[in-house]
N, C-alpha and C positions, 0 to 999 in steps of 0.2 A: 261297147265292150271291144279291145282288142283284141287283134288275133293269138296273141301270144294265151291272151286269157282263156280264147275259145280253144284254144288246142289244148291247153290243159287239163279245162273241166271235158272234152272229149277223151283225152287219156284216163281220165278220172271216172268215163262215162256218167256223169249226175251233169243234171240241167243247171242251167243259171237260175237262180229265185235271190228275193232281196234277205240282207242279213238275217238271222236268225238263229239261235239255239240250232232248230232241231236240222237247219241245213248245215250249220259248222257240224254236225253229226255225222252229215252223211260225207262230208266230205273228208273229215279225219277217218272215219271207216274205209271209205274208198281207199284212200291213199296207202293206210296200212296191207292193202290187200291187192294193191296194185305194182307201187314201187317199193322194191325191198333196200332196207336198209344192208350194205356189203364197203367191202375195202378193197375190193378188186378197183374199181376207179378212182381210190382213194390212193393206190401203188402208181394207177397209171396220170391221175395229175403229177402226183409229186416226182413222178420221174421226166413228163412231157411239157411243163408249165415250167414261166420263170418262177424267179424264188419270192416264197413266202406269197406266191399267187396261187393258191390251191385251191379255190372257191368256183367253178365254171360261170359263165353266165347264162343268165334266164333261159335263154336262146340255145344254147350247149347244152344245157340242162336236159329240156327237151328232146334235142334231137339226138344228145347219147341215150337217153332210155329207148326213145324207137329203133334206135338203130343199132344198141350193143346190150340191152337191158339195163344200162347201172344206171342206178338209184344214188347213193352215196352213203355219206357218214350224217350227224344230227347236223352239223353245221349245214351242210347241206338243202338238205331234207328240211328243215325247219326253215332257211331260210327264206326259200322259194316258196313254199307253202306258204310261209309268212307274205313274201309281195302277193302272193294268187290272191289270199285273203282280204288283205288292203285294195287288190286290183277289183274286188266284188263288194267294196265298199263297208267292211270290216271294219273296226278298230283290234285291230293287233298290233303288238308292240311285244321284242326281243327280252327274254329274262334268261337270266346266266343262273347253273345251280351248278353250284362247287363241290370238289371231292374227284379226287385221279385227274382226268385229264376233264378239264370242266365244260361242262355242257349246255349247249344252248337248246333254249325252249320257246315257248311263246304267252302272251297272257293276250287272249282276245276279252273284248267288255263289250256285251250284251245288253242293255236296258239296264243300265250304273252295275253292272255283277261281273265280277272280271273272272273268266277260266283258263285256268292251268291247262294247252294244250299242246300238242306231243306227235310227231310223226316221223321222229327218228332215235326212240329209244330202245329199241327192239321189246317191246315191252305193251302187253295187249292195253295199252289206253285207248282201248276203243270212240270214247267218248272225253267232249272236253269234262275237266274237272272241276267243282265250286270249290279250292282245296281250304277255304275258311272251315267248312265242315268236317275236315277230317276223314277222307274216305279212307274206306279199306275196301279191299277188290281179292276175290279169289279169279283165278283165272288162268287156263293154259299151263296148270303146273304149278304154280306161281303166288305167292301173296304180294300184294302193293300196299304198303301202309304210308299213308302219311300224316304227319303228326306237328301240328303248331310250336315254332320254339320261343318266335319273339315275336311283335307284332307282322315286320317284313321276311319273317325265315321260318321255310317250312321243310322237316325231315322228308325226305321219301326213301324208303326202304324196301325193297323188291328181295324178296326171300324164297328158296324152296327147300321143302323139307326140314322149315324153322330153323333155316339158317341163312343169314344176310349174304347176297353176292355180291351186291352194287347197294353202296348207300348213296345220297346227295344231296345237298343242302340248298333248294329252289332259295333265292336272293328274289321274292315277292316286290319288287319293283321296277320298270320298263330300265334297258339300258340301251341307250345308241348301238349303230350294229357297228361301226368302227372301233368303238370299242371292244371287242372282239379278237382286235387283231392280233395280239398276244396268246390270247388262250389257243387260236387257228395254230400260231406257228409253235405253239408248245406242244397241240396233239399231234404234229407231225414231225418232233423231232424223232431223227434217225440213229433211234441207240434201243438199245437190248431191254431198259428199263421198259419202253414204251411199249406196251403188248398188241396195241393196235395199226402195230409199223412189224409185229415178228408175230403174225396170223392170218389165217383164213377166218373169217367171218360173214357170217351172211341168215338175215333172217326177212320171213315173207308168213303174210298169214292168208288161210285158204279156208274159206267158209267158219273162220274165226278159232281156227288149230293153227299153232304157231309149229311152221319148218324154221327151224335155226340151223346152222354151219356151226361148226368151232374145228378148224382143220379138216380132218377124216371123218368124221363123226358128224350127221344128217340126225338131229333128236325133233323131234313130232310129238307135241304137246297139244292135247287137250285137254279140258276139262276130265275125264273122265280116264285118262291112259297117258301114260308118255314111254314112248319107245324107243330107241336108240339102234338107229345102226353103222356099225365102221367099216368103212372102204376101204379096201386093201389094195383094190386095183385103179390107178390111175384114171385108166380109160372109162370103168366106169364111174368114176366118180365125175369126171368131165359129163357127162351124159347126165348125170343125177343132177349137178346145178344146173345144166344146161334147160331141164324140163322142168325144175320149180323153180329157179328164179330168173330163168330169159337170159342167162350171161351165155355170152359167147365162148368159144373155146379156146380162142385166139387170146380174148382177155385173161382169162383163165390161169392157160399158159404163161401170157406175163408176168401173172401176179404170183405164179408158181416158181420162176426167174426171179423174180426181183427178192423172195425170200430165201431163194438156194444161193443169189450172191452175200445174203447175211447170215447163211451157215445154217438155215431154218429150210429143215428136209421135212415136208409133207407124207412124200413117198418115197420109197428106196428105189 
C-alpha cells in the first residue's frame, strides 16, 4: 500500500481490509462525516490555479484538508475517492449524471453487482446503492428516490417537504475521467447564472445529522428535527464554520472577497 493511500484511510480513520460491500460502507460513511463537501476551495482554486486547472492533486488534496479543512465540490470528492478506491483494489469507475451543472459519481462492481456511490452530493448516501432496484431513502429531512428510465438511465430526485430541489439523470455507464473536462469548466464558469460561483455552501455530516451552509443560514437536519439558524454577525458566523466544518478563517474570508467582488454581500 502506498503512503498516499495510508494517509488517507488514516484521515478516513478505517483500517485497510480487501474489497468488499460492507468496507466500501464504511468507507463512504466515513468520508461523509469526515470531509465536507464546501466552495470555499472551490473560489480559492479558481482564483490560485492556471485556467481550466481546477482539480488539485492527490497530494494537495490531502494536505489542504489537514492543513485548511477543504473538502471540495463532487468533482473533487468523487474523484479522489475514486483513486483511494482503485488504490485498495476496487473496481470503480467515473459516471456523469446530467441536469444544471452536471455531476460526477462513481459506479464500483462488487462480485458482477455494480453500486451507485456518492461522496460529494451533499446528500445522506450513506451507503453505496444497487440503484437497478429502485431505492427510496427518507433521511435527514430529505427523500431520495430513484427511478429506472431506460436501461442505462436512472432518475434521482432528492426532495423535501414533497418538493423536488435537485433532480439528475445518473448516465448508468463508466465514463473516462477526461472526459470530464467540459462539464469541470462549465461548473466553474464565472457568471450570475452559475449559483455555485455567487454562494456559500457547505455541508458535513455528524453522527449521521446533516450541518448544511447555504450563505447565513447553518440548517441541521435530522431524521427527526430540522432547525434553522441565521447569522447576522460575521464574526460569528466565522466561528460557526470554523467548528463544524474545519475551514479556516483566512479561507473563509477569501471566499467572502471573492463574492463581494461579484456584487454577492453575505453580510452587510
Amino acid at each position: 500500500m502506498n503512503q498516499w493511500t495510508k494517509k488517507y484511510l488514516s484521515i478516513l480513520n478505517v483500517e485497510a481490509a480487501a474489497p468488499s460491500y460492507e468496507f466500501l460502507q464504511r468507507l463512504v460513511e466515513a468520508h461523509l462525516h469526515r470531509l465536507p463537501f464546501e466552495v470555499c476551495s472551490k473560489y480559492y482554486y479558481f482564483s490560485t490555479k492556471k485556467k481550466n486547472e481546477f482539480i488539485p492533486s492527490k497530494e494537495e488534496f490531502l494536505d489542504n484538508f489537514l492543513e485548511r479543512g477543504f473538502g471540495g465540490n463532487c468533482y473533487i470528492l468523487n474523484i479522489h475517492f475514486g483513486e483511494l478506491l482503485q488504490s485498495l483494489g476496487f473496481d470503480a469507475k467515473y459516471v456523469r449524471a446530467r441536469g444544471g451543472n452536471n455531476h460526477l459519481a462513481l459506479m464500483v462492481t462488487i462480485g458482477g453487482k455494480s453500486y451507485y456511490t456518492d461522496v460529494g452530493y451533499m446528500a445522506p448516501l450513506f451507503e453505496p446503492l444497487f440503484i437497478e432496484k429502485e431505492p427510496y431513502l427518507i433521511r435527514c429531512g430529505e427523500e431520495i428516490i430513484i427511478k429506472k428510465e431506460n436501461e442505462f438511465e436512472y432518475l434521482i430526485d432528492r426532495r423535501t417537504g414533497g418538493q423536488s430541489f435537485v433532480v439528475k439523470t445518473i448516465e448508468w455507464e463508466p465514463v473516462q475521467l477526461e472526459n470530464f473536462k467540459e462539464d469541470i469548466i462549465h461548473s466553474h464558469r464565472d457568471e450570475e447564472e452559475n449559483p455555485f460561483m455567487r454562494r456559500i455552501v457547505a455541508t458535513i455530516f455528524k453522527e449521521r445529522v446533516s450541518y448544511a451552509v447555504m450563505n447565513s443560514k447553518l440548517i441541521i437536519k435530522s431524521d427527526q428535527h430540522i432547525q434553522v439558524q441565521d447569522f447576522v454577525d460575521k464574526g460569528e458566523w466565522l466561528n460557526m464554520m470554523q467548528s463544524t466544518f474545519n475551514l479556516q478563517k483566512q479561507d473563509l474570508e477569501f471566499a467572502l472577497n471573492f463574492l463581494k467582488e461579484r456584487n454577492v454581500l453575505i453580510f452587510n
